[in-house]
C-alpha positions as CSV (number, residue, x, y, z in Angstrom):
1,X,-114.2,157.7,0.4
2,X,-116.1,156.3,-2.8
3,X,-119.3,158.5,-2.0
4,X,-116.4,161.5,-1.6
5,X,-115.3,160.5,-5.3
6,X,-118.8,159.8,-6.6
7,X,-120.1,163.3,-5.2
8,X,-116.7,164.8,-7.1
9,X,-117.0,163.6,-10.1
10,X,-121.1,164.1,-10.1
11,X,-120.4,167.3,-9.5
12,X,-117.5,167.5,-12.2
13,X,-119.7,166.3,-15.0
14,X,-122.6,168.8,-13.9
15,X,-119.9,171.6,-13.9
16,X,-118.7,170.8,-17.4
17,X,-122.0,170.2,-18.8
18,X,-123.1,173.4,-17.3
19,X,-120.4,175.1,-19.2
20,X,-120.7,172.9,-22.6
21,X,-124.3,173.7,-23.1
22,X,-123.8,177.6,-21.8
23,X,-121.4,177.8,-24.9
24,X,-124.2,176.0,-26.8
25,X,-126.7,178.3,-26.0
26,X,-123.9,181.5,-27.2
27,X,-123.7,179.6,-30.3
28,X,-127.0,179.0,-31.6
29,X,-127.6,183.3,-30.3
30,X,-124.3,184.3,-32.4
31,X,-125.6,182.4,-35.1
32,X,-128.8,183.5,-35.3
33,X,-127.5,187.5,-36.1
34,X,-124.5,186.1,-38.3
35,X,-122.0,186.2,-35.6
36,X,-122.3,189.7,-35.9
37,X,-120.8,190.0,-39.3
38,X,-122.2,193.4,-40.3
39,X,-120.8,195.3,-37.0
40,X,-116.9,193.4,-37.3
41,X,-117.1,194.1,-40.8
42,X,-116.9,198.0,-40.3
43,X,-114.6,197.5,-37.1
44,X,-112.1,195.6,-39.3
45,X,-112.5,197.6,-42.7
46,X,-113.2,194.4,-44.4
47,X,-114.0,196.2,-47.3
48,X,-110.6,197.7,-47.5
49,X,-109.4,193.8,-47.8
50,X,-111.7,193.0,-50.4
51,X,-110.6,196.3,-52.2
52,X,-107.2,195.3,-52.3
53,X,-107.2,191.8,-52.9
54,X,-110.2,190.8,-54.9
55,X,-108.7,192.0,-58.1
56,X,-105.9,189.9,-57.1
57,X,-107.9,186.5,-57.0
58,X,-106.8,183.8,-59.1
59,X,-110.3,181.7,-59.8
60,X,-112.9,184.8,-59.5
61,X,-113.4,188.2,-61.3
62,X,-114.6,191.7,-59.9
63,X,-115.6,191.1,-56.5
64,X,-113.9,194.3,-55.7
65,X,-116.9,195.6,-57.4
66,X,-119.7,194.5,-55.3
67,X,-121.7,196.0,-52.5
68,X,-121.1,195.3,-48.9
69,X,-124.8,194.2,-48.7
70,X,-123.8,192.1,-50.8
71,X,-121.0,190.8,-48.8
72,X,-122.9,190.7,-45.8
73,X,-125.7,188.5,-47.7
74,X,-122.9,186.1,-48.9
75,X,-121.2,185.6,-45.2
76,X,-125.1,185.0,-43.9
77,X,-126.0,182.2,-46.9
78,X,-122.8,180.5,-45.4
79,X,-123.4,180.5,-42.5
80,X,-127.0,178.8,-42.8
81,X,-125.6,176.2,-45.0
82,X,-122.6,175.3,-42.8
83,X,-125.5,174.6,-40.0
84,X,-127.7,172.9,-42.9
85,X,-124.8,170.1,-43.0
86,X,-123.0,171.9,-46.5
87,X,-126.6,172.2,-48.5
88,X,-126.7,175.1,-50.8
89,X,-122.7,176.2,-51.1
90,X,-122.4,175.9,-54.7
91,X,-125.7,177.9,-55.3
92,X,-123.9,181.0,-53.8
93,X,-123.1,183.7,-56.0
94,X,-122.4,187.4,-56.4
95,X,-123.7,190.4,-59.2
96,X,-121.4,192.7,-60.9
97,X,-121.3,195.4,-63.5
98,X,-119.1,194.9,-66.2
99,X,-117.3,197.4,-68.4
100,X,-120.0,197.0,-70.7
101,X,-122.9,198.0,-68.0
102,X,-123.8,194.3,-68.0
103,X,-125.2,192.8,-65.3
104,X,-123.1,189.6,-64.6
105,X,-124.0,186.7,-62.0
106,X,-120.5,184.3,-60.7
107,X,-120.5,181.8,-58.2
108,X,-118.7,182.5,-54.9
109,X,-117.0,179.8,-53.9
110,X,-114.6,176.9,-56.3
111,X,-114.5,173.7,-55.3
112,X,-112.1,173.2,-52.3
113,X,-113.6,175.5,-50.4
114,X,-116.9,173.7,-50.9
115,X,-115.4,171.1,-50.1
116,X,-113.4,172.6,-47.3
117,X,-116.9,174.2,-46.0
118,X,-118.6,170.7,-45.8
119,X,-115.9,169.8,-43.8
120,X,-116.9,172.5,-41.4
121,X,-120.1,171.8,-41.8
122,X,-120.0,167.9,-40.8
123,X,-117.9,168.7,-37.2
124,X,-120.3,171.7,-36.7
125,X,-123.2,169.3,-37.0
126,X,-120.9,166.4,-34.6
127,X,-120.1,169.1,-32.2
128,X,-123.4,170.8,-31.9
129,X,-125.7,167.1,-31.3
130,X,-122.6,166.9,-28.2
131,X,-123.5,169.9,-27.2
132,X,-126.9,169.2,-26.8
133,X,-126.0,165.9,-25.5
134,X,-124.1,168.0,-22.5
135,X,-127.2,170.2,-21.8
136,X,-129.7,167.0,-22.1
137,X,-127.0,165.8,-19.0
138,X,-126.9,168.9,-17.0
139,X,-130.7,169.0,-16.9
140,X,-131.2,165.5,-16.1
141,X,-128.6,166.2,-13.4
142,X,-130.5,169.4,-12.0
143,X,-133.4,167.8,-11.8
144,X,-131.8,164.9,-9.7
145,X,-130.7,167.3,-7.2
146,X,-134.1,169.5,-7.1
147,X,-135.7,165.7,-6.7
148,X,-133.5,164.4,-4.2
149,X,-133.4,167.9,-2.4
150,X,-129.6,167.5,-2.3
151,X,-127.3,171.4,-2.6
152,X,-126.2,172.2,-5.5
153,X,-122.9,172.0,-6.2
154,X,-121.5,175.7,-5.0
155,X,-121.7,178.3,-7.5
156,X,-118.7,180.0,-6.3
157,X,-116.9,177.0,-7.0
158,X,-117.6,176.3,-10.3
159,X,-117.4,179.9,-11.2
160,X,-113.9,180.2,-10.1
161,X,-113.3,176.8,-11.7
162,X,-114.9,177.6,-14.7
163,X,-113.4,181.4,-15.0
164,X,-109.9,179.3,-14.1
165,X,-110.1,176.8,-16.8
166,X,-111.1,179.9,-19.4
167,X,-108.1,181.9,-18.6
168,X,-106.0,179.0,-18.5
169,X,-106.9,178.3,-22.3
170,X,-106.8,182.1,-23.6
171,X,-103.5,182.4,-21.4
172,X,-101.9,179.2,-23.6
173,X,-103.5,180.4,-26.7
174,X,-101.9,184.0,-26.5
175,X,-98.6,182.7,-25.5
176,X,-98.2,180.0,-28.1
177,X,-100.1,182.8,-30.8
178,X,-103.8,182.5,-32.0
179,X,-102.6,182.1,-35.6
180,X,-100.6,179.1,-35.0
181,X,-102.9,177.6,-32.5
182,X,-106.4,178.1,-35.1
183,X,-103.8,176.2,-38.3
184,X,-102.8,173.1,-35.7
185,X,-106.9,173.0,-34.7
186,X,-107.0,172.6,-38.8
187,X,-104.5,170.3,-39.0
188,X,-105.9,168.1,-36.5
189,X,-110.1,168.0,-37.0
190,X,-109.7,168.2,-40.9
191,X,-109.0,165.7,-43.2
192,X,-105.4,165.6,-44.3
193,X,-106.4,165.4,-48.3
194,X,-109.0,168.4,-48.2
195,X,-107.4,171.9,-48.9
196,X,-108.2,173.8,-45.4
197,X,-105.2,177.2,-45.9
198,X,-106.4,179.5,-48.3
199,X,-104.2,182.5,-49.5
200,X,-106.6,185.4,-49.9
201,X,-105.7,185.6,-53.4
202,X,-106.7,182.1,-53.6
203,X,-110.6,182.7,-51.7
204,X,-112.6,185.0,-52.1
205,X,-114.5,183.8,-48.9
206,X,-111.2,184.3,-46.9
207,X,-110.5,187.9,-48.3
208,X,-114.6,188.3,-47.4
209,X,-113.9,186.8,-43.7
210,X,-110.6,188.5,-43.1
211,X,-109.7,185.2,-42.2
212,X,-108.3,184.7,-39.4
213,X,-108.5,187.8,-38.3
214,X,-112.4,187.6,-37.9
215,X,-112.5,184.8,-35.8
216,X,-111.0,186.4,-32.6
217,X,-113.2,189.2,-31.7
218,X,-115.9,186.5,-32.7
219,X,-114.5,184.2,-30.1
220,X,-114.4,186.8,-27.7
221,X,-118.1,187.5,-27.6
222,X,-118.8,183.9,-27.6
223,X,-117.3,183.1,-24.6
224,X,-118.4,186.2,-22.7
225,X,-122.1,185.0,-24.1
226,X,-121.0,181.6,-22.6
227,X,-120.0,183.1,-19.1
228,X,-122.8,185.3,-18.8
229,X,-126.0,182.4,-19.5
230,X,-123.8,179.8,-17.2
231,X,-124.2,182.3,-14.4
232,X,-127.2,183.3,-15.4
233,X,-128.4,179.0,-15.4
234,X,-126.8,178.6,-12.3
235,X,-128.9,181.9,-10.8
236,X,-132.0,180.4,-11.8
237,X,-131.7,176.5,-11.2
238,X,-130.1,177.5,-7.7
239,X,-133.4,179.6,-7.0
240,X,-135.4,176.9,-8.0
241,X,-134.2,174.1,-6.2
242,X,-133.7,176.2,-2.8
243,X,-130.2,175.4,-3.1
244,X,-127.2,178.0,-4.0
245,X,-124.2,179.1,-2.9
């Protein structure tokens, strides 16, 4: 009975961490090609939405009149500096042409959302070292197997548990509504004081980010990464050790 339990929740943990460090491995790819900014911007007509409400902003002027290169530039320098722990947000800035045919330089972001940003930036940073803590544990757990020439847990299994669990979660996120479900998250991993709601006539960086409208085709591509490279782990630790099913 208590090897039964043992071998369950062994296999439990290498499931999970499996899964954890698949949606690692998504990350770090999304991240390196900007989450694929530059393609969602066209399929969302971001521009439009700067168009319309960057004249509109209450703390910065013209951004209406600058280029989506430049836009595209802007969303990339955040992202590096929300996975460099915050460094480098208040250097940010944008270039328009004034009535006069002056060139004129502004930073991006005021303060709350720098501050706002760090935020991110510090549970990024928490979230990503578990992360790698998960994949650290599903390879010291693979390697136990391969070395005690134990089977694998089945891949069927944790596929269907896996696939399950996913379904489950965008099932309860659709019913209860991805915009209320992303504000509680807020509510919940930020600190209460901080300013984490912006109006977009309040941020430029939410009128640039279509926020948070952005973030669900995002999140669809990151867990279909995260499906596809825990099969594909599975596949190749499974041909490895001999073991699969």
């Amino acid at each position: 009975m208590i090897n039964k339990i043992s071998h369950i929740l062994i296999s439990s943990l290498y499931s999970f961490s499996g899964l954890v460090a698949a949606f690692f491995i998504a990350w770090i790819m999304m991240f390196k090609v900007d989450f694929l900014y530059p393609s969602f911007y066209e399929l969302l007509s971001i521009d439009e939405t700067i168009l319309e409400f960057g004249p509109q902003n209450y703390y910065k002027k013209s951004f209406e009149l600058t280029s989506k290169e430049q836009h595209i530039s802007i969303f990339s320098d955040i992202v590096k500096a929300i996975h460099n722990d915050g460094a480098d947000l208040t250097k940010i800035n944008y270039t328009y042409t004034n009535k006069l045919n002056q060139k004129v330089t502004s930073t991006f972001l005021h303060n709350a959302e720098v501050i706002h940003l760090q935020d991110v930036a510090h549970l990024l940073n928490l979230l990503l070292k578990m992360a790698l803590g998960f994949l650290f544990i599903w390879c010291v757990l693979s390697f136990s197997f391969i070395y005690q020439k134990k089977p694998l847990p089945s891949f069927k299994s944790q596929l269907k548990c896996m696939l399950l669990f996913i379904s489950t979660a965008v099932l309860v996120v659709l019913i209860l509504g991805p915009q209320k479900v992303f504000y509680w998250l807020h509510t919940v991993v930020f600190p209460t004081d901080n300013k984490w709601f912006f109006y977009y006539q309040d941020s430029l960086m939410t009128t640039m980010m279509k926020a948070p409208i952005l973030f669900s085709p995002i999140s669809v591509v990151l867990v279909v990464l995260a499906v596809c490279f825990f099969i594909v782990m599975n596949l190749a630790i499974g041909k490895v050790s001999g073991y699969v099913s």
